[in-house]
Structure formats: C-alpha cells, structure tokens
N, C-alpha and C positions, 0 to 999 in steps of 0.2 A: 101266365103259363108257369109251370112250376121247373126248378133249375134240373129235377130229376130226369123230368117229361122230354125237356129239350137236350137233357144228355144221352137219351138213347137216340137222339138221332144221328150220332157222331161215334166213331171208334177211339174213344178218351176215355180215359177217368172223369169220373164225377167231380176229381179232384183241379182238374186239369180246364173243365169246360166250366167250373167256379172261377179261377184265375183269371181266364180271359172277360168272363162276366165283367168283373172285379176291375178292368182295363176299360171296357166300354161303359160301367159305371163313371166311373171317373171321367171319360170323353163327355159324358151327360148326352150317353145313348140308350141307357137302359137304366133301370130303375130298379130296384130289388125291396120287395116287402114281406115281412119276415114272422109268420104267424104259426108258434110254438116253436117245431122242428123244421117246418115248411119254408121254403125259401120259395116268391113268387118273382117274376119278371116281366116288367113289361117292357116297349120300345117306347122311344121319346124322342118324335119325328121332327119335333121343332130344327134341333141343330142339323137335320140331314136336310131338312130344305132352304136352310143357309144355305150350304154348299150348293143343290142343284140350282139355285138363283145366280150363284156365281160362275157356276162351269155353263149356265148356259148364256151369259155374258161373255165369255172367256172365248163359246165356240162361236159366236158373233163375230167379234173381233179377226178369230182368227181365220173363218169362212171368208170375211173381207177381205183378208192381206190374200189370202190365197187365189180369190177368185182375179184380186188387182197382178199376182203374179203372171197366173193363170194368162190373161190379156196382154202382159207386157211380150209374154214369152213367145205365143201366137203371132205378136205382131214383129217382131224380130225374124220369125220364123215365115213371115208373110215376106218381110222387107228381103231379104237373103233372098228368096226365092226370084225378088222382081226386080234384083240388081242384072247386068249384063255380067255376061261371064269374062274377065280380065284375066285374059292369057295371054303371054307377051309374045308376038308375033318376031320372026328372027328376019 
C-alpha cells in the first residue's frame, strides 16, 4: 500500500502518518519500500503473533486464578450461609 493511500484515511499530514510509520518501522511492524518518489508499505505479522501467543498464555493463566478465586469465594459464601446464627442470648 502506498504511504499516500493510507494517509487519506486519517485527518493527518502526510507528514505526520510518515512519523508514526517510521515508529512501527522500527517496532518491525511494517516495512517500507521505496521506488522513485513512491514510498510502499506493507505489515509484518511475524512479531504481532509473538504477542498473541503470549497474551493468549497470559489469559490462561489468569482465567485459572480467577475461576480458583471464583470457587474459593462461593464457597465462603456457601460456608457463612450454613454456619448457625450466634446471637448472644441475655
């Protein structure tokens, strides 16, 4: 896609949506090839499925703790309910 193409899709300078390129370049999210005046871009999905490998280890993890909360909480909640009620009698 060319950097032009993907500046009208935005209320930026052309100057403005190069910069940010110019960032996720560098992340090694996008790729910029450069023939005459033309600046092309493409995405570089590699490193963004690093991440989704890890966040979706991350939401494992933490689906577990919550679901183990989840049960501890219930059952406190259970236990309270089926204690006798301890009112001091005069």
């Amino acid at each position: 896609m060319r950097v032009t193409d993907l500046a009208a899709y935005y209320r930026m300078s052309l100057n403005s949506v190069s910069k940010h390129i110019k960032v996720l370049e560098a992340a090694g999210l996008v790729t910029r090839k450069t023939v005459g005046r033309v600046h092309y871009i493409s995405a570089e999905l590699g490193p963004v499925s690093l991440f989704d490998n890890w966040f979706k280890q991350l939401r494992s993890t933490w689906e577990m703790r919550l679901e183990k909360l989840d049960a501890l909480l219930n059952k406190d909640e259970q236990d309270e309910r089926s204690e006798p009620d301890s009112e001091p009698s005069n």
